[in-house]
C-alpha positions, 0 to 999 in steps of 0.5 A, spaced: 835 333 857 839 329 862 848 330 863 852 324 865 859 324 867 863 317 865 870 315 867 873 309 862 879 305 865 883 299 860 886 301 854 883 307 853 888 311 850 892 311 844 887 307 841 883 312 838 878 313 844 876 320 844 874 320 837 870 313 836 866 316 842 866 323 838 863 320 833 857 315 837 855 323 841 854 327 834 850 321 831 845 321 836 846 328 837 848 328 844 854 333 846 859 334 851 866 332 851 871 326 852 878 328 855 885 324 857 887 324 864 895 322 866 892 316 870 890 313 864 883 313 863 878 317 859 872 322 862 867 323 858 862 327 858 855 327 855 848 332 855 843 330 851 836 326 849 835 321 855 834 315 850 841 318 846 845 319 853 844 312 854 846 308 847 852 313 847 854 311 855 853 303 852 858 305 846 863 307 850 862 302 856 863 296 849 868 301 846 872 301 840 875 295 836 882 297 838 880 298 846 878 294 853 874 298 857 876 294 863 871 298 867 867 305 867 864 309 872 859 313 871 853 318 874 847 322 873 851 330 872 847 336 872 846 339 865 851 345 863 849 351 859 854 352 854 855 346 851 854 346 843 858 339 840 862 334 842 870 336 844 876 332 843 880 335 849 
């Protein structure tokens, strides 16, 4: 199990981000959670399978029809206990 913390930047919010994401992470069975921030973007958390955290982390930096990742950060993250699903916060 690996975890990996994104930040999205672009037109990330009020696009329905939050939930495409939701969608991709429970697809592959990937949890976590995605949550808006005052600035603008969108953190993203995803812990899961390595092969299902990457495809996920290729969705989001493509994103939905309706958005424009203009850049994503992301890092490796040590796993979290507790996790069950994937959050819209």
């Amino acid at each position: 199990m690996i975890a990996r913390r994104l930040v999205a930047r672009g037109l990330v919010q009020g696009v329905n981000f939050r939930g495409w994401v939701r969608d991709r992470a429970e697809s592959r069975g990937v949890v976590g959670f995605a949550t808006n921030h005052g600035d603008g973007s969108v953190e993203v958390w995803l812990q899961g399978d390595a092969d299902a955290v990457a495809a996920v982390e290729r969705a989001v930096a493509d994103g939905p029809p309706h958005a424009r990742v203009d850049r994503l950060e992301a890092e490796d993250a040590a796993p979290r206990d507790g996790l069950a699903g994937f959050e819209r916060r």
